[in-house]
C-alpha positions as a Markdown table, in Angstrom:
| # | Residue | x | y | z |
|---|---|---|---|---|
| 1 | Unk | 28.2 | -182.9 | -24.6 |
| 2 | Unk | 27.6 | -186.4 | -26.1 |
| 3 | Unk | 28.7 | -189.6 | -25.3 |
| 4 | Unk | 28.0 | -193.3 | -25.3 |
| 5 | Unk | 25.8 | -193.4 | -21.9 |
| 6 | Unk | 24.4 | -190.0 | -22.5 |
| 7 | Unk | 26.5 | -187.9 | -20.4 |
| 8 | Unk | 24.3 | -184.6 | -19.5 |
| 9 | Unk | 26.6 | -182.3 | -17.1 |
| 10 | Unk | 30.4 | -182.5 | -16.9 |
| 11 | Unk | 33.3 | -181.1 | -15.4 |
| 12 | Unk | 36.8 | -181.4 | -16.0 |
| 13 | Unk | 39.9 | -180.8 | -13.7 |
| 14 | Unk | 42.9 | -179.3 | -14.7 |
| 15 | Unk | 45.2 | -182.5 | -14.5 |
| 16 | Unk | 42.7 | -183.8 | -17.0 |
| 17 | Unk | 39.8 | -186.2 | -14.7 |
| 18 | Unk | 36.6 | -185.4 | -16.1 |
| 19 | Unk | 33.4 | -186.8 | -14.3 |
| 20 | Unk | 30.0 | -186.8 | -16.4 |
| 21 | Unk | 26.5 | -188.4 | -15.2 |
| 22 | Unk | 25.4 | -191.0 | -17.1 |
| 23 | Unk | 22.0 | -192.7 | -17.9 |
| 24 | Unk | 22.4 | -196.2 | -17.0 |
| 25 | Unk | 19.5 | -196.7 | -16.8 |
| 26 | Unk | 19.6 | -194.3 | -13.6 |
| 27 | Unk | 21.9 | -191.6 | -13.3 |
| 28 | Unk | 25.5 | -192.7 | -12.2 |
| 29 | Unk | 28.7 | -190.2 | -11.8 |
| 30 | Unk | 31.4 | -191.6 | -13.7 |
| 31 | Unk | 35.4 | -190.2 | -13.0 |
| 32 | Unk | 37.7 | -190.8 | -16.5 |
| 33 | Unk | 41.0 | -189.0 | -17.8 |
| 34 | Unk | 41.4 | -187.4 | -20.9 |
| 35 | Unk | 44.2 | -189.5 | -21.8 |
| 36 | Unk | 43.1 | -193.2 | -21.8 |
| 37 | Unk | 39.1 | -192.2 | -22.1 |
| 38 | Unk | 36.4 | -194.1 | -20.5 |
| 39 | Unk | 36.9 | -197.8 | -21.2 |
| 40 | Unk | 39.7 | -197.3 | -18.4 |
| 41 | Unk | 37.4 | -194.7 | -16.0 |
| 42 | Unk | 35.5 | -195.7 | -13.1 |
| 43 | Unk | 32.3 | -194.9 | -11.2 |
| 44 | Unk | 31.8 | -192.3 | -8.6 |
| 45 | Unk | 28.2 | -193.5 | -7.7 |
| 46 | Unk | 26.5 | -196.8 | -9.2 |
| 47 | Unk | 22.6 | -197.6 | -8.0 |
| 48 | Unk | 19.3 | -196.9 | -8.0 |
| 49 | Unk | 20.0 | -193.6 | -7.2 |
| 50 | Unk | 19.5 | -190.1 | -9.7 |
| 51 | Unk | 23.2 | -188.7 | -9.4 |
| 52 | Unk | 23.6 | -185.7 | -11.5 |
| 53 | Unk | 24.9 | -182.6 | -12.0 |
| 54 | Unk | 28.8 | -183.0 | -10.7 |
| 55 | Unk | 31.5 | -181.0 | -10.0 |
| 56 | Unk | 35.0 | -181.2 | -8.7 |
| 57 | Unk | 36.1 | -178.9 | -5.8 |
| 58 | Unk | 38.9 | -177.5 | -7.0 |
| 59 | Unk | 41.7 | -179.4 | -5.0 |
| 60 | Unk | 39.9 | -182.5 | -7.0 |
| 61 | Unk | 39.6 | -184.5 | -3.7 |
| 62 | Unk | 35.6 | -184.3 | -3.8 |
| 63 | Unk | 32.9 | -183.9 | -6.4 |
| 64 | Unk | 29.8 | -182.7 | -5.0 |
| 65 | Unk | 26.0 | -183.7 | -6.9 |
| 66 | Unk | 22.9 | -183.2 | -6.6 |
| 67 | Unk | 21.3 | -187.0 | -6.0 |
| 68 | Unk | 17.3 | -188.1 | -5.2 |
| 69 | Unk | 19.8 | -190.8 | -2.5 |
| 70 | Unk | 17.8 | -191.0 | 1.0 |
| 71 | Unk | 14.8 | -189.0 | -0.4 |
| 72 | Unk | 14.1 | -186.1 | -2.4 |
| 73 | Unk | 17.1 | -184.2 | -3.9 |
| 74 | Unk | 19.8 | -182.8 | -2.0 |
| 75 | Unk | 23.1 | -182.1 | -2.1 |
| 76 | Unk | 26.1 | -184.9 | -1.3 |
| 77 | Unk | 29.5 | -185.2 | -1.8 |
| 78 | Unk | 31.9 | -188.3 | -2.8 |
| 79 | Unk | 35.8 | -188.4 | -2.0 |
| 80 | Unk | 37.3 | -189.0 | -5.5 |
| 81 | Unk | 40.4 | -190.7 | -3.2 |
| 82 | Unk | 37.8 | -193.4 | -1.1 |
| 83 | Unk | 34.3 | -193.2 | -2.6 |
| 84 | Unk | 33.0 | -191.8 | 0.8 |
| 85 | Unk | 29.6 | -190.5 | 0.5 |
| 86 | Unk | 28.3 | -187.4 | 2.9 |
| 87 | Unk | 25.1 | -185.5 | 2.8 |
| 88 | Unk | 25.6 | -181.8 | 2.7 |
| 89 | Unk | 21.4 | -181.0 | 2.9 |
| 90 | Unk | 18.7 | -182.3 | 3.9 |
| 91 | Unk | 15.4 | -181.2 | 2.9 |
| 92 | Unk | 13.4 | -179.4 | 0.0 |
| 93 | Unk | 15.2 | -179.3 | -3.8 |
| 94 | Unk | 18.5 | -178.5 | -3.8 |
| 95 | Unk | 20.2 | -178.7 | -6.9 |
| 96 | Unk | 23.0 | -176.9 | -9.1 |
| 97 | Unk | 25.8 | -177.4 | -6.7 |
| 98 | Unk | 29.5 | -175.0 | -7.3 |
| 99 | Unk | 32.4 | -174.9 | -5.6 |
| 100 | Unk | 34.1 | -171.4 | -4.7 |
| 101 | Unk | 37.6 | -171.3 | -6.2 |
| 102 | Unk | 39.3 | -171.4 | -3.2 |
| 103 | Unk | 37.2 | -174.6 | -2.2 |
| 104 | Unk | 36.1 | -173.6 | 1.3 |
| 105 | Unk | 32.0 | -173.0 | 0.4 |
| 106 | Unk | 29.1 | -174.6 | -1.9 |
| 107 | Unk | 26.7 | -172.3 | -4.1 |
| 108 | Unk | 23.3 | -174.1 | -5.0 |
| 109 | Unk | 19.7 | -173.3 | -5.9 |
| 110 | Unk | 16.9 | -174.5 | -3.5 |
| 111 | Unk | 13.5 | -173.9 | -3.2 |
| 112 | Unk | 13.7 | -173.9 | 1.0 |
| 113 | Unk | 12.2 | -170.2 | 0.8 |
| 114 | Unk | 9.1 | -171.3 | -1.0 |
| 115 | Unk | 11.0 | -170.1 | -4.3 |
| 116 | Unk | 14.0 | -171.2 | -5.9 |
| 117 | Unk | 17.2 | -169.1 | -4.9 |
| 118 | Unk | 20.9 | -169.2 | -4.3 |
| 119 | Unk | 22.3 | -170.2 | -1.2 |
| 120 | Unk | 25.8 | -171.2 | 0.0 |
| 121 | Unk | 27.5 | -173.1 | 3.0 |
| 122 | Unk | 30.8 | -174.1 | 4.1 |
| 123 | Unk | 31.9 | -177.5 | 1.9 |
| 124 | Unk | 31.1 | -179.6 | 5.2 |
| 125 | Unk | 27.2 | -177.9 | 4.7 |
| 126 | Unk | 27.6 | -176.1 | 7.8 |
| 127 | Unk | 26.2 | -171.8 | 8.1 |
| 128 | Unk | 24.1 | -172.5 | 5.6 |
| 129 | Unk | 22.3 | -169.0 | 4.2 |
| 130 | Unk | 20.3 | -167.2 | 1.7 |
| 131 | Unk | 22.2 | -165.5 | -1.2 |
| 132 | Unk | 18.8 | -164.0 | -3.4 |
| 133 | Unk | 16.1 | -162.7 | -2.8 |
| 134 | Unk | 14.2 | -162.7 | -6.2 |
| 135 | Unk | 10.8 | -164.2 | -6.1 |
| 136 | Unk | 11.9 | -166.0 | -9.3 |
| 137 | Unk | 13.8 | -169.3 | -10.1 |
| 138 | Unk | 17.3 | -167.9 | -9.0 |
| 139 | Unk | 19.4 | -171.1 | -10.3 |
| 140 | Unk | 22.9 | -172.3 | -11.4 |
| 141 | Unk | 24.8 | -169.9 | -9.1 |
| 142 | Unk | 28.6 | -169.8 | -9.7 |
| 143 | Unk | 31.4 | -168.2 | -8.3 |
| 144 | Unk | 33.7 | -165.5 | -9.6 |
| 145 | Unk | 37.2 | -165.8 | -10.1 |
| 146 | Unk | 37.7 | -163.6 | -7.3 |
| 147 | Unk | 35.4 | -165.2 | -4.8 |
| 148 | Unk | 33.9 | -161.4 | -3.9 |
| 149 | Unk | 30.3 | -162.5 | -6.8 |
| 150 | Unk | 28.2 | -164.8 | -7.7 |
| 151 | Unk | 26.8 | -164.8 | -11.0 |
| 152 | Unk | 23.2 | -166.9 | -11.5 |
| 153 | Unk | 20.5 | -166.6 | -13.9 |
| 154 | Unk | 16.9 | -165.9 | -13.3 |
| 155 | Unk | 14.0 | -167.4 | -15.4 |
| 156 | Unk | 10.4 | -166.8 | -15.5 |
| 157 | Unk | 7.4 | -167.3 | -17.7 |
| 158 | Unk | 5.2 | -163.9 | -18.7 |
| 159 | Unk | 2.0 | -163.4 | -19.5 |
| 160 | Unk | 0.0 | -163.0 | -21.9 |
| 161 | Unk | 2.1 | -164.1 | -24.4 |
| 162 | Unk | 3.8 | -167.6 | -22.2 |
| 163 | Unk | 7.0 | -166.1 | -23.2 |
| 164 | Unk | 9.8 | -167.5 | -21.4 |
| 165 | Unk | 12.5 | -165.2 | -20.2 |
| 166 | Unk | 15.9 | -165.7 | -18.4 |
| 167 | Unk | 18.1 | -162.9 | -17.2 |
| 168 | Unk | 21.4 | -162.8 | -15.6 |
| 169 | Unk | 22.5 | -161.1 | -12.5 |
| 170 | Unk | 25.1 | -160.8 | -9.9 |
| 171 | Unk | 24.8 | -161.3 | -6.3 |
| 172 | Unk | 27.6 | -160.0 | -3.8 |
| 173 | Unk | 29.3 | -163.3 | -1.8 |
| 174 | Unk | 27.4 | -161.5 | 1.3 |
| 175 | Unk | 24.2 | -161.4 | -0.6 |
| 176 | Unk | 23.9 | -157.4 | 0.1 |
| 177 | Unk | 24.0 | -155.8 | -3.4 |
| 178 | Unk | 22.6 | -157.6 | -6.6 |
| 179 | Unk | 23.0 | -156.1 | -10.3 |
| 180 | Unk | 21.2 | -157.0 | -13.2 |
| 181 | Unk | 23.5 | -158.5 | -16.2 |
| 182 | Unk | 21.6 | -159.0 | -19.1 |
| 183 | Unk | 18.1 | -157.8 | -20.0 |
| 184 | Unk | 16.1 | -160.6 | -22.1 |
| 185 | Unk | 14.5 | -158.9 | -25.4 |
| 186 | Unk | 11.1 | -157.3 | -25.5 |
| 187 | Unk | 11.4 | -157.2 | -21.3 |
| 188 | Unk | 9.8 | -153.8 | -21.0 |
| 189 | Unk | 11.0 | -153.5 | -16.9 |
């Protein structure tokens, strides 16, 4: 999407709040509604920070982001309702945060395992666990509707000819059974 600051990820909520990261000249979250627009929005995050990558839980009472806040980049949450802040990890990359529908876990990619790959927690970031187990760049998880799958993609760069392939596959929410979705062209496996 495009807007005046740049906007790179949004999400919008059913009672029409969209938030958006902007470049300003760091990336900031900003919150505005679809009917008065942004002149009358106002921001999630402001500072020095890299806040990017937001999306509402689905109750709308927090947006979780991924953010380089307090050293490398982790996972945080801010209350749309108070503008509290809380950490939800707290080491490695961790990035591509989702919400479950029913709101009760987190879905990110982080490269904890040496490799990036899907894990979840509870909202708080407590029981934290491995989804995949790829070997690849297993990123941008995201629920189903039904909360029983996660769908993620998985890309990787073959040789000899540098060609760059993504795939999508589905992981069970217990991690015990992935499928393959989609094959990319000219993937001879």
């Amino acid at each position: 999407t495009w807007s005046p600051s740049s906007a790179l990820v949004l999400d919008v909520l059913g009672d029409g709040r969209l938030v958006f990261d902007t470049r300003s000249p760091r990336q900031n979250l900003r919150e505005v509604t679809l009917s008065s627009g942004a002149a009358d929005g106002r921001w999630l995050s402001r500072g020095e920070s890299t806040d990017r990558q937001p999306v509402y839980s689905p109750d709308g009472e927090w947006v979780a982001f991924s953010s380089n806040r307090g050293g490398g980049m982790n996972l945080w949450l801010v209350s749309t309702a108070t503008g509290k802040l809380r950490r939800v990890t707290e080491s490695h990359v961790n990035w591509d945060p989702a919400f479950t529908r029913d709101g009760r876990r987190l879905l990110w990619s982080s490269n904890r395992g040496g490799t990036f790959e899907a894990w979840t927690a509870a909202a708080d970031g407590s029981g934290v666990r491995q989804l995949t187990h790829d070997g690849g760049s297993a990123e941008n998880p995201t629920a189903t509707p039904d909360g029983r799958w996660v769908v993620y993609e998985v890309s990787r760069v073959e040789f000899p000819d540098w060609q760059r392939r993504t795939d999508l596959f589905l992981v069970s929410a217990d991690g015990r059974t992935t499928r393959r979705l989609t094959r990319t062209p000219g993937d001879d496996e």
